[in-house]
N, C-alpha and C positions, 0 to 999 in steps of 0.2 A: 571462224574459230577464234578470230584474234579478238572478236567482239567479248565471246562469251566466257573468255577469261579473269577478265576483269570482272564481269559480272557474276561469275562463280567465285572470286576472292571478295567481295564488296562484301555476297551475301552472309560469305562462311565467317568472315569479320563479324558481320551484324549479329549473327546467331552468336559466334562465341564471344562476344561482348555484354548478351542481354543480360544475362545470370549475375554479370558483374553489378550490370546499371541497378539491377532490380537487388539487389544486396546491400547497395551502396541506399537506396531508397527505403526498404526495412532496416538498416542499420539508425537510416534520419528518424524513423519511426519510431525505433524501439528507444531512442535518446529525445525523443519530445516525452514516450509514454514514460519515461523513467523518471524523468523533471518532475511530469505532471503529478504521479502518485509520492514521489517523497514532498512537493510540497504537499498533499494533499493528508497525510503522516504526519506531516510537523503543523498540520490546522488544525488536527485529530488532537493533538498533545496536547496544542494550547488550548484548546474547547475544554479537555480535562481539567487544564489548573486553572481556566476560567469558570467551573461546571456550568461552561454551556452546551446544555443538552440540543438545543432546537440545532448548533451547528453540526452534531453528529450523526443527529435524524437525519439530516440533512444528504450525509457522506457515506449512510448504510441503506442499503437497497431493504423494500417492501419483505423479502423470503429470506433475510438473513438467516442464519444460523450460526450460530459459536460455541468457542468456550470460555469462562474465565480464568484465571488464573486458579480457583479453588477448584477448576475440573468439573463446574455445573454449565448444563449446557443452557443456553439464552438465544431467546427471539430477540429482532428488536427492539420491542418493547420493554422486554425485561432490560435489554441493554441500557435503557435511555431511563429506564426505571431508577437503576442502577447509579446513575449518574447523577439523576433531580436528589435520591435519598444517602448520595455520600456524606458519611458526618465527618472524615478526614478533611482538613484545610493544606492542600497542598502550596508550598511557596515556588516550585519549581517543578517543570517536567518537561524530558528533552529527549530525543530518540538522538543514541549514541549512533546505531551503524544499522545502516537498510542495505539489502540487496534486493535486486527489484530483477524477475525473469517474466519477459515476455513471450508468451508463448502462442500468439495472437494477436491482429491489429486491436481486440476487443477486450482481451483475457491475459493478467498477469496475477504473481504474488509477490509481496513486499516482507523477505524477513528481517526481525531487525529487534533489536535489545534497545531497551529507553530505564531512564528513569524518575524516578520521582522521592522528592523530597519536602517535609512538612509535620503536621501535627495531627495525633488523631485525637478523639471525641476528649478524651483524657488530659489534652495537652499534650502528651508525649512524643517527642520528636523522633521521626522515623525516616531511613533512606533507603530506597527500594528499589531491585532492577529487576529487569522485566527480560523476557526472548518473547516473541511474537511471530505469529504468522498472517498474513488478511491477503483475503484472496479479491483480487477488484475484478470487476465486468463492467463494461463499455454499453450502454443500453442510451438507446434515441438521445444519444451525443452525450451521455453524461456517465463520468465513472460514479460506480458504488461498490461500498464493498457488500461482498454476498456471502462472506466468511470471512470467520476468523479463530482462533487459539492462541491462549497468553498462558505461561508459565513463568510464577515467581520463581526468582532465584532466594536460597537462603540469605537471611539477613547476615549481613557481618557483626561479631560483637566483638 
């Protein structure tokens, strides 16, 4: 009996320990994946005010789907369409605030307001913000995003 005391406290430790270990281990996870997609948001931005497109093909998965800000929906293609036929010259563009929810070692969403600042076709100087939504998926090691939704905000005048 004196044996199997110790060994019934060892075990009821080890059980009411794992939940912690394994929390403390999805917490390290959910704090790489959250790194991982805001830098991966702030490449997105800069590919924008670089328009480089080949960097966002890149960063959106094959079956995307979205929306843009005017509320038309787009594939990839259109997305990256989008981007080769901007006539805007942006001088600047910067994602003010991301929240990143992991919901999954594979599956999260990043929402987050950005903006942008520049000229369009006219010369006319423009500053713009944005809310956003993009959903990323973890596929044979690589995130993409597989959605997303933007919504301008009014201009200020």
């Amino acid at each position: 009996m004196k044996l199997f005391t110790p060994l019934l406290v060892i075990t009821l430790l080890a059980v009411a320990a794992a939940p912690c270990a394994h929390a403390q281990e999805k917490s390290a996870d959910s704090s790489a994946i959250t790194a991982k997609l805001k830098q991966m948001e702030d490449a997105w931005a800069k590919a924008l005010l670089n328009k480089d497109h080949a960097a966002v093909r890149n960063m959106v998965a094959d079956d995307f789907a979205g929306f843009n800000s005017k509320g038309k929906h787009r594939t990839k293609s259109q997305l990256v369409d989008e981007i080769k036929n901007e006539t805007d010259t942006l001088s600047s563009a910067a994602n003010d605030k991301m929240d990143v929810h992991v919901y999954a070692p594979n599956l999260a969403t990043v929402c987050g307001t950005s903006t942008e600042k520049g000229k369009d076709k006219d010369s006319k100087e423009f500053n713009r913000s944005f809310a956003w939504v993009d959903t990323w998926m973890e596929r044979n090691g690589k995130w993409e995003c597989i959605a997303e939704a933007v919504m301008q905000f009014p201009e200020k005048k």
